[in-house]
N, CA, C and O atoms as CSV, one atom per row, in Angstrom:
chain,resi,resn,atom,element,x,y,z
A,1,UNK,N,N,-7.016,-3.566,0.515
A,1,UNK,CA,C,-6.008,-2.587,0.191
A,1,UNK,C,C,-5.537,-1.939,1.465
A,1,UNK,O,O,-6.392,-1.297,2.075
A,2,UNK,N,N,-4.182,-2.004,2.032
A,2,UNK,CA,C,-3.650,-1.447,2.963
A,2,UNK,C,C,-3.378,-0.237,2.858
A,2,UNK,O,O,-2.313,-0.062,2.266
A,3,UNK,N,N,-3.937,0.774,3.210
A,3,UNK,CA,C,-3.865,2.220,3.286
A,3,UNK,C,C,-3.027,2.646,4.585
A,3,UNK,O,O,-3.579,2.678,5.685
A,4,UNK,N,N,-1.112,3.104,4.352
A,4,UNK,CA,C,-0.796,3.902,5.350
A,4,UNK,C,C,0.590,3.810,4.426
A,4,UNK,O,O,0.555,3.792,3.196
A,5,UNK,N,N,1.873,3.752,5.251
A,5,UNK,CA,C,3.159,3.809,4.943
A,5,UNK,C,C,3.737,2.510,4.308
A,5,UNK,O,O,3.848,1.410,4.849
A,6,UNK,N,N,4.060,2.853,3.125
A,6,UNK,CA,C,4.571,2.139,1.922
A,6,UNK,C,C,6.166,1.598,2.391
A,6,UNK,O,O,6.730,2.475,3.046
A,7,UNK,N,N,6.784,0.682,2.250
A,7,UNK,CA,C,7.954,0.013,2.268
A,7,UNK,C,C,8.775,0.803,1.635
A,7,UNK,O,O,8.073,1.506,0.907
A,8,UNK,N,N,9.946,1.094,1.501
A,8,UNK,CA,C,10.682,1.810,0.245
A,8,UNK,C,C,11.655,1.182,0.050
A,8,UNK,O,O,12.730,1.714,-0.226
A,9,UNK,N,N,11.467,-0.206,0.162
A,9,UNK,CA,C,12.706,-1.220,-0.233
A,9,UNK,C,C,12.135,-1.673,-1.611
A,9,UNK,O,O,11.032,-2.183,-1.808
A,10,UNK,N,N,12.969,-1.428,-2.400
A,10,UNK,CA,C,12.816,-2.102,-4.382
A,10,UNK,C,C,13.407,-3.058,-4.548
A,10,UNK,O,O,14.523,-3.308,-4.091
A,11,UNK,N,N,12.748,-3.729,-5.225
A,11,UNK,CA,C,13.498,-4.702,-5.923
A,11,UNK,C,C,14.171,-4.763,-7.070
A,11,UNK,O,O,13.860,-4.082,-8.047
A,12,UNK,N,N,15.100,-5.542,-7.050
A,12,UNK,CA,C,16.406,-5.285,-7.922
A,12,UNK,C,C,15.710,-6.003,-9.345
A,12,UNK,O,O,15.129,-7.088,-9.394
A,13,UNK,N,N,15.950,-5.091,-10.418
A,13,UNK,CA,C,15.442,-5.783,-11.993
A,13,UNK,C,C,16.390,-5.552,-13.135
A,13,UNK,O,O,16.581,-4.445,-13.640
A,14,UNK,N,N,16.827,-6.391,-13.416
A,14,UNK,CA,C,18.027,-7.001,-14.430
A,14,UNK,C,C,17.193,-5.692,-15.441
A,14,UNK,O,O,16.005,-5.397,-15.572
A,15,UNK,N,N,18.326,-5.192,-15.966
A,15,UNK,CA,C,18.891,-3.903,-16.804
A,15,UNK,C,C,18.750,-5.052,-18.215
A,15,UNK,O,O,19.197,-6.196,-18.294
A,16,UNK,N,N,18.191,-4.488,-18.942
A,16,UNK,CA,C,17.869,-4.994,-20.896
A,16,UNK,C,C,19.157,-5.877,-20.651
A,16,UNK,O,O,19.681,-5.620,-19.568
A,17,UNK,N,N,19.982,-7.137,-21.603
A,17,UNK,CA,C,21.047,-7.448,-21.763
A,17,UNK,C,C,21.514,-7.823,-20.476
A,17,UNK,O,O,22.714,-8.081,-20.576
A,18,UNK,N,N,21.253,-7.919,-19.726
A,18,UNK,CA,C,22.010,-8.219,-18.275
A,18,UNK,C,C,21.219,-9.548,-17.308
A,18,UNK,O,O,21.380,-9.930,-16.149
A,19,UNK,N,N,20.371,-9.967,-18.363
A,19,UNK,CA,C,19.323,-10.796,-17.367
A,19,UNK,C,C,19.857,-12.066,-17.439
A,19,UNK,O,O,19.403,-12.828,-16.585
A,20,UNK,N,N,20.821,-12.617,-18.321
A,20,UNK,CA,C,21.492,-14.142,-18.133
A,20,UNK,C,C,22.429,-14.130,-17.495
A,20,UNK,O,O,22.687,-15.126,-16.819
A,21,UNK,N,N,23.452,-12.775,-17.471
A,21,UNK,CA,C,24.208,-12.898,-16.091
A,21,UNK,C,C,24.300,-13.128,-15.011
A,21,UNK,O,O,23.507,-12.624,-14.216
A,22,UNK,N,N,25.438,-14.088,-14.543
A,22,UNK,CA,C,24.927,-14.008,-12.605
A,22,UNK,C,C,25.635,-12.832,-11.918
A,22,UNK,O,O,26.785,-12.395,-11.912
A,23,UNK,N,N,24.402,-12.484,-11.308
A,23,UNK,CA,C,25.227,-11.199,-10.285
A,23,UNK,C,C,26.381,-11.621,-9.532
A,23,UNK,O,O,26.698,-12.778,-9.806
A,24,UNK,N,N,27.009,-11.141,-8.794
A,24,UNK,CA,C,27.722,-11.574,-8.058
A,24,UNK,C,C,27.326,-12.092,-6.430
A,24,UNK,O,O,26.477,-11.571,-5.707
A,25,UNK,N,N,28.007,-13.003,-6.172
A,25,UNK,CA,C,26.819,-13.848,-4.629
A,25,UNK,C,C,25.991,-14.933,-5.346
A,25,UNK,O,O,25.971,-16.111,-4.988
A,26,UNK,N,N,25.270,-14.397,-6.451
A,26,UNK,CA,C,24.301,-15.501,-6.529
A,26,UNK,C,C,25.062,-16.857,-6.933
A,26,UNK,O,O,26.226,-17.145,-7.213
A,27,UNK,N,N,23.493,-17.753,-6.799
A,27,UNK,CA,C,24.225,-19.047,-7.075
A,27,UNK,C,C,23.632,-19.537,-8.137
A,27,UNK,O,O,23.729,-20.740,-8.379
A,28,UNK,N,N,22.833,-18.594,-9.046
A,28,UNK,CA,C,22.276,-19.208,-10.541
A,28,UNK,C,C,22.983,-18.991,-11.455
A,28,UNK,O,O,23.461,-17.944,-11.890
A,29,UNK,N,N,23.093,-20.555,-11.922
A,29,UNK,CA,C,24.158,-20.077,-13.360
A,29,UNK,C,C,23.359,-19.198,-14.477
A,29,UNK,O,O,22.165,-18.900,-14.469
A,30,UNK,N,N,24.519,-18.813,-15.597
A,30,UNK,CA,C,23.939,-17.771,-16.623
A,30,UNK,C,C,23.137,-18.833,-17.166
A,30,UNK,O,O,23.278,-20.012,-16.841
A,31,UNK,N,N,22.089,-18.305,-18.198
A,31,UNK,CA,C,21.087,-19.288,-18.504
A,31,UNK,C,C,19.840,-19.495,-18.163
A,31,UNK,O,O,18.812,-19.468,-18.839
A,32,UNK,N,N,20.170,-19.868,-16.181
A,32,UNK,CA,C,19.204,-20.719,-16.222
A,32,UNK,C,C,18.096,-19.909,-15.630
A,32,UNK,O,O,18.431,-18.824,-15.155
A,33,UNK,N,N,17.080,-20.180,-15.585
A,33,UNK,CA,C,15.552,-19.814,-15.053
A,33,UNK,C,C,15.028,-20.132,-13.621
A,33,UNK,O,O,14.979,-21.297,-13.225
A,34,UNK,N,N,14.754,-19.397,-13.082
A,34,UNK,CA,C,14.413,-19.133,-11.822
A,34,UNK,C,C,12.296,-19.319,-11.650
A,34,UNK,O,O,11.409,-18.718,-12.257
A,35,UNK,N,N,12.232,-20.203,-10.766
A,35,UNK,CA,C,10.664,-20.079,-10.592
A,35,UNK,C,C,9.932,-18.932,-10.695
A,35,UNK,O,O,10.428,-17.947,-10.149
A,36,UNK,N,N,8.964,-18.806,-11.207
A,36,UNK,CA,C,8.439,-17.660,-11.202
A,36,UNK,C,C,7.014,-17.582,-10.400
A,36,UNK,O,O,6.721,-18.591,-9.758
A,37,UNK,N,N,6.088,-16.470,-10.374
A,37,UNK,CA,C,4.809,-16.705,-8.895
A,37,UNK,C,C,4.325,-17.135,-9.628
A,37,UNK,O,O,4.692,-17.019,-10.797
A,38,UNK,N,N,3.180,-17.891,-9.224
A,38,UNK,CA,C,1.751,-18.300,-9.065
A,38,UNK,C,C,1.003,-17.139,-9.229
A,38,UNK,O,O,1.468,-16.067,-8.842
A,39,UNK,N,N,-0.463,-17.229,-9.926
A,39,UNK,CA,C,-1.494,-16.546,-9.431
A,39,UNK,C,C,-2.512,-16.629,-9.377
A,39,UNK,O,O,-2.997,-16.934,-10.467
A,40,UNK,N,N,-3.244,-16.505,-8.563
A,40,UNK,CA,C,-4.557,-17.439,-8.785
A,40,UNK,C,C,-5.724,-15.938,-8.892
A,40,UNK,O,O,-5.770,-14.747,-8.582
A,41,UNK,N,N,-6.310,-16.715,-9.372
A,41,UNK,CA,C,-7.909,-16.162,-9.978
A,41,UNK,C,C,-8.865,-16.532,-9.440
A,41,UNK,O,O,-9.111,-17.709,-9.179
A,42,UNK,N,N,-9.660,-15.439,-9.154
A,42,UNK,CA,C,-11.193,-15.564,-8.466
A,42,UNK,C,C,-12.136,-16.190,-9.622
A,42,UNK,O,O,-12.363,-16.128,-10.830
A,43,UNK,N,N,-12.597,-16.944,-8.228
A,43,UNK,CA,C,-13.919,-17.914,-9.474
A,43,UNK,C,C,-14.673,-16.882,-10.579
A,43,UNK,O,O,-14.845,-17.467,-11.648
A,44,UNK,N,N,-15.056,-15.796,-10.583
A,44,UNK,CA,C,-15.744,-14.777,-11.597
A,44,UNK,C,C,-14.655,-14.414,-12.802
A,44,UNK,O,O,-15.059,-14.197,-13.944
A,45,UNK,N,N,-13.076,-14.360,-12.418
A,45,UNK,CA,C,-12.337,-14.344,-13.305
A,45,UNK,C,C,-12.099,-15.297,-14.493
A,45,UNK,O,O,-12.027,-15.000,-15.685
A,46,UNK,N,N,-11.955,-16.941,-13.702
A,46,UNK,CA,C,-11.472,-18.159,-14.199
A,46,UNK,C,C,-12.453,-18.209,-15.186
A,46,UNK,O,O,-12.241,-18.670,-16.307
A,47,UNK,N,N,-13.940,-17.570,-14.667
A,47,UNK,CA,C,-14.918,-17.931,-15.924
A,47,UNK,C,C,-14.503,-16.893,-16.960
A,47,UNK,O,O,-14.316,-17.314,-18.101
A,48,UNK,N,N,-14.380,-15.952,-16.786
A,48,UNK,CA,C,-14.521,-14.959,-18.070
A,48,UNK,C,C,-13.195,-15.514,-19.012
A,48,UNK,O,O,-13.208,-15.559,-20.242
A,49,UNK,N,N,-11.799,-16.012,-17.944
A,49,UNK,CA,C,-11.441,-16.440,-19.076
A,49,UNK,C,C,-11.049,-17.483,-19.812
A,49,UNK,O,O,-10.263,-17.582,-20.754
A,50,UNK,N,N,-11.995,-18.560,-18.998
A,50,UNK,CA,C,-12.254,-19.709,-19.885
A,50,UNK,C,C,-12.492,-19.815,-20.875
A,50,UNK,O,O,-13.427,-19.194,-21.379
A,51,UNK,N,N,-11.621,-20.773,-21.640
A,51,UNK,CA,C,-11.555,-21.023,-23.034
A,51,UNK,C,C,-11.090,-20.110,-24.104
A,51,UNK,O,O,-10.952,-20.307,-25.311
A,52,UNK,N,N,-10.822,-18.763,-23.160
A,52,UNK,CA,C,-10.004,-18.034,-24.187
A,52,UNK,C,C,-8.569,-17.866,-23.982
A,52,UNK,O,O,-7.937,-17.941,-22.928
A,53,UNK,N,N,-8.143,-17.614,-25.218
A,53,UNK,CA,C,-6.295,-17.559,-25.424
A,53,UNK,C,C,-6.379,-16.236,-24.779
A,53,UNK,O,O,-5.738,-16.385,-23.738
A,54,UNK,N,N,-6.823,-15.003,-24.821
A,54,UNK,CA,C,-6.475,-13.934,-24.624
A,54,UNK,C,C,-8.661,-13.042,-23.625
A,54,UNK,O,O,-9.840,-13.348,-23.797
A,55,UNK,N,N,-7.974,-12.045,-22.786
A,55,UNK,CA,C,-8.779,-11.378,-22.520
A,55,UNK,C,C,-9.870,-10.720,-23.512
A,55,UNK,O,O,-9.684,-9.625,-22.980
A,56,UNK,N,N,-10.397,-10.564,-24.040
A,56,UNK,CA,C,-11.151,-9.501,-24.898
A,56,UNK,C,C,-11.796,-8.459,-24.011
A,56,UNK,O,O,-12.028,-8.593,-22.810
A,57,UNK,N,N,-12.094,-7.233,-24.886
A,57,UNK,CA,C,-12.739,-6.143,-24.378
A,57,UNK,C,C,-13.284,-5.548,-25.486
A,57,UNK,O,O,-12.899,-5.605,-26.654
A,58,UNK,N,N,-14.768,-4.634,-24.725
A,58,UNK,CA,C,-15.304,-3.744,-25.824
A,58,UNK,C,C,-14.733,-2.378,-26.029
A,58,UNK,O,O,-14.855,-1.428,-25.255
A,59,UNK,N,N,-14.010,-2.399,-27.316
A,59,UNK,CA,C,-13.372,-1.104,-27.586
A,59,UNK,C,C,-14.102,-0.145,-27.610
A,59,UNK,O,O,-13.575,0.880,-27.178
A,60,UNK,N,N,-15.594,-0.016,-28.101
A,60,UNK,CA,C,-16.250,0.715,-28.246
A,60,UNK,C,C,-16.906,0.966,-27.104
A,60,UNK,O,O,-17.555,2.008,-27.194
A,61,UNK,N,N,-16.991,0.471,-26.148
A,61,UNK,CA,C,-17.612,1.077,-24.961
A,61,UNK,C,C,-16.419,1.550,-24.093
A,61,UNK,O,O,-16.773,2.426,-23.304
A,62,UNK,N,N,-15.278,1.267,-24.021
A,62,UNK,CA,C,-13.893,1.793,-23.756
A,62,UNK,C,C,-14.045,3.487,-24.158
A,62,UNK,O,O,-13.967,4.394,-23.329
A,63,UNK,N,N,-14.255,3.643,-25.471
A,63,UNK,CA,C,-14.357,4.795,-26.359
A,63,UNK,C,C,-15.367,5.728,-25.841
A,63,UNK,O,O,-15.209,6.937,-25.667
A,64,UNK,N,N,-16.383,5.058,-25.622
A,64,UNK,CA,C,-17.692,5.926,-24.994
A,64,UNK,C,C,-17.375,6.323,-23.588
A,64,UNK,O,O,-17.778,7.425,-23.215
A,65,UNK,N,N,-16.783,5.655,-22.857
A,65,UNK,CA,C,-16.598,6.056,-21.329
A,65,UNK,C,C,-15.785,7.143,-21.247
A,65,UNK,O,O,-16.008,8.180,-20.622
A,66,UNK,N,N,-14.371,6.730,-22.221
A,66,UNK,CA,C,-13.316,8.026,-22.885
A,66,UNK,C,C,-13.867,9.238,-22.834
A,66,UNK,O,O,-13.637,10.008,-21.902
A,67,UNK,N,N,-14.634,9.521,-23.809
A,67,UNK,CA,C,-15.771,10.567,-23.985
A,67,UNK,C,C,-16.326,10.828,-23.021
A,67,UNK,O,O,-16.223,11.995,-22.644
A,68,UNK,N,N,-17.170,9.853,-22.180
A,68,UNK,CA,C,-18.116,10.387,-20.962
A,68,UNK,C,C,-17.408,11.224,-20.145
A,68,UNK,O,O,-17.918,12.255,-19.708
A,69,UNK,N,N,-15.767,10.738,-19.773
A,69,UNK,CA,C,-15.190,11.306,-18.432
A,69,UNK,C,C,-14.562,12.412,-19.063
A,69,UNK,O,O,-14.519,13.404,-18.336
A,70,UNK,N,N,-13.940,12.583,-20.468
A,70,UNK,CA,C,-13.913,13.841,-20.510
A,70,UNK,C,C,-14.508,14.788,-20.797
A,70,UNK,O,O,-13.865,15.833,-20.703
A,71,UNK,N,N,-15.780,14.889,-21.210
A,71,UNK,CA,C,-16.857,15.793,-21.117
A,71,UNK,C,C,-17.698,15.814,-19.613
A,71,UNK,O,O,-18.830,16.295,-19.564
A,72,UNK,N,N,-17.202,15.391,-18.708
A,72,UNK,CA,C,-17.867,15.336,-17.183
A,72,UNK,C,C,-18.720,14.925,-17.325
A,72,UNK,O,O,-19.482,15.549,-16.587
A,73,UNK,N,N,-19.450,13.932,-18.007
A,73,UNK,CA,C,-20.628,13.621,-17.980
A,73,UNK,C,C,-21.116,12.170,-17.418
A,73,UNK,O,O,-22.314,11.969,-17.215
A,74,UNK,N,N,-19.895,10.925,-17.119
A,74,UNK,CA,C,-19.574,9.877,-16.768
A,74,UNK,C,C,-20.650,9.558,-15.149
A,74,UNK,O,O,-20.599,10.481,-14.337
A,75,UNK,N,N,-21.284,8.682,-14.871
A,75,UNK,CA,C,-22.238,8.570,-13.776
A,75,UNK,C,C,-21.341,7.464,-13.184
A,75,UNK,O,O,-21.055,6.494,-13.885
A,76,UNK,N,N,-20.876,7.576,-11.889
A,76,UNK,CA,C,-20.536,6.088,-11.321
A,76,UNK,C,C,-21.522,5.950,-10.359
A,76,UNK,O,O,-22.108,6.641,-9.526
A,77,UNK,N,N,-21.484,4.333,-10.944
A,77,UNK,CA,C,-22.792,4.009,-9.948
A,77,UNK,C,C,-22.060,2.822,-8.851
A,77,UNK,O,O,-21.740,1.679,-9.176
A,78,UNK,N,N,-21.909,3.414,-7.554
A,78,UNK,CA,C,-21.576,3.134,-6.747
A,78,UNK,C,C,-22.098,2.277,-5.971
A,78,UNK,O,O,-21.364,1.929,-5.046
A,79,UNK,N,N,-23.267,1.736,-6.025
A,79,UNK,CA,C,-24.098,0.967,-5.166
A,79,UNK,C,C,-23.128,-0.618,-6.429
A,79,UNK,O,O,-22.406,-1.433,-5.855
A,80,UNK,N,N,-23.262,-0.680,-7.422
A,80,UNK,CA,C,-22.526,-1.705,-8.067
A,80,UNK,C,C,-21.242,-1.802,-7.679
A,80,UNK,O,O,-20.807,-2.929,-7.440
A,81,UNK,N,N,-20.410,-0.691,-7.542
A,81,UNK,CA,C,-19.401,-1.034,-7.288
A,81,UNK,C,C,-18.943,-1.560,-5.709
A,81,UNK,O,O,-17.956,-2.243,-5.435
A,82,UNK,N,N,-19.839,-1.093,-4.890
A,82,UNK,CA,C,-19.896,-1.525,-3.177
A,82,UNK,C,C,-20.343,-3.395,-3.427
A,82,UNK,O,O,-19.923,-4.479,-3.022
A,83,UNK,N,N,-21.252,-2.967,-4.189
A,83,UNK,CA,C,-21.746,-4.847,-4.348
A,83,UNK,C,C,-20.790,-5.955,-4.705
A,83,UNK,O,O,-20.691,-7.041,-4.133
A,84,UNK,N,N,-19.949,-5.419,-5.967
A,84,UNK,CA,C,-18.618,-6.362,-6.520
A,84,UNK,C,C,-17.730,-6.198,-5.271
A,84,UNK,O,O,-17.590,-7.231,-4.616
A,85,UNK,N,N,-17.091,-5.071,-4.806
A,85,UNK,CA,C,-16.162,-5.318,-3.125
A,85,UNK,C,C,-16.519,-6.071,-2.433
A,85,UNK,O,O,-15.683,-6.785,-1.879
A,86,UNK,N,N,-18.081,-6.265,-2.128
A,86,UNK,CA,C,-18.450,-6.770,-0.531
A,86,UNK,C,C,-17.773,-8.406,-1.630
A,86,UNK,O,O,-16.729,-9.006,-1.377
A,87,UNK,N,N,-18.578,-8.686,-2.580
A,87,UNK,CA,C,-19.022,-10.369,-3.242
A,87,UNK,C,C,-17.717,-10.740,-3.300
A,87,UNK,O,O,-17.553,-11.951,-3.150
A,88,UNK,N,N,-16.251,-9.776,-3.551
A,88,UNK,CA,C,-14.796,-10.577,-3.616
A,88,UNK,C,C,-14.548,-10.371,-2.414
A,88,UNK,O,O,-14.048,-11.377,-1.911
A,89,UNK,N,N,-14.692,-9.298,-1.506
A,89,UNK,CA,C,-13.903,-9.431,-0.153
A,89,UNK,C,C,-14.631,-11.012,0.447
A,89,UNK,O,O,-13.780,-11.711,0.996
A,90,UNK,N,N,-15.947,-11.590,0.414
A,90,UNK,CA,C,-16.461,-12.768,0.525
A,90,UNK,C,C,-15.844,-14.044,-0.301
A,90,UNK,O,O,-15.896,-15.198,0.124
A,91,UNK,N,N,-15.427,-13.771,-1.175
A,91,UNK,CA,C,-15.192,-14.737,-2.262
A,91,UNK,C,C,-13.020,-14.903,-1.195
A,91,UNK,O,O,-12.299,-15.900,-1.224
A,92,UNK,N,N,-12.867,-14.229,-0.840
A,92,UNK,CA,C,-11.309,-14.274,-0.208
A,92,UNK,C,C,-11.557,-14.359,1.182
A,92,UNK,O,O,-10.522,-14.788,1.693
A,93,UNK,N,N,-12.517,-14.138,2.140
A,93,UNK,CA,C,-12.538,-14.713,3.105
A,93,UNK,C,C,-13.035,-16.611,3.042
A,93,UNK,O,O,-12.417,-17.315,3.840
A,94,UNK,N,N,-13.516,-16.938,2.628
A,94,UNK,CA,C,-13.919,-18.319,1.938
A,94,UNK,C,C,-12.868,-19.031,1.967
A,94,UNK,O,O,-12.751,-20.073,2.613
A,95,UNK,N,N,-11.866,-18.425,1.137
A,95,UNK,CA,C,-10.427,-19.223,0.036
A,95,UNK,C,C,-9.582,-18.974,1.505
A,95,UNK,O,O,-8.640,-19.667,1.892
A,96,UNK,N,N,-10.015,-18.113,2.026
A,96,UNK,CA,C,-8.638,-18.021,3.321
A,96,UNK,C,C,-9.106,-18.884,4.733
A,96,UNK,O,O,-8.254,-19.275,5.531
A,97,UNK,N,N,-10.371,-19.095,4.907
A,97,UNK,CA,C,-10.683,-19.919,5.880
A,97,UNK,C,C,-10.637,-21.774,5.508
A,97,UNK,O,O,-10.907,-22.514,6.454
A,98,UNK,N,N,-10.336,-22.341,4.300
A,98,UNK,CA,C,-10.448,-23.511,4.029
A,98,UNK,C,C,-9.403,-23.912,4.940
A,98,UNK,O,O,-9.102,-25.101,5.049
C-alpha cells in the first residue's frame, strides 16, 4: 500500500443510458465491448474459491463482531494479522520474481 499523495486524475464513467454511445474521438462503435482487466488471485484465495459459484460467509459471526465493535469490546489480534501481511507480501514477491 503506497502511503503519500494520491493522483487526482478520474476516470471518465459512462452516465446510466449513455454506455453504448460513442463519445466523441473514440473509435468504438455503439454496441460494441471493450476488453475488460484481468485479475488474478493469490494461491489462498483460488482455494477458498474453488468450486464455488459464489463467495460464502458466516453471517453469524459477521453479527457477533457487529456487536463486539460496538460495545468496545472487539480484541484484534495483531500478531495474526502481521503473520497474513508478511505470508502475502511473500506470496507477491515470488509471483514478481518468476
Amino acid at each position: 500500500m503506497k502511503i503519500g499523495p494520491h493522483d487526482l486524475k478520474t476516470a471518465a464513467v459512462p452516465i446510466a443510458g449513455e454506455r453504448n454511445k460513442t463519445l466523441p474521438g473514440a473509435s468504438t462503435p455503439p454496441g460494441a465491448t471493450e476488453a475488460s482487466a484481468t485479475v488474478d488471485l493469490s494461491a489462498s484465495a483460488s482455494l477458498r474459491t474453488q468450486g464455488r459459484g459464489e463467495v460464502a460467509f458466516d453471517q453469524a459471526k459477521v453479527d457477533r463482531m457487529t456487536v463486539a465493535i460496538r460495545e468496545g469490546t472487539y480484541k484484534v489480534n495483531a500478531g495474526a494479522i502481521a503473520d497474513k501481511l508478511i505470508a502475502n507480501a511473500e506470496e507477491l514477491l515470488v509471483r514478481t520474481q518468476r
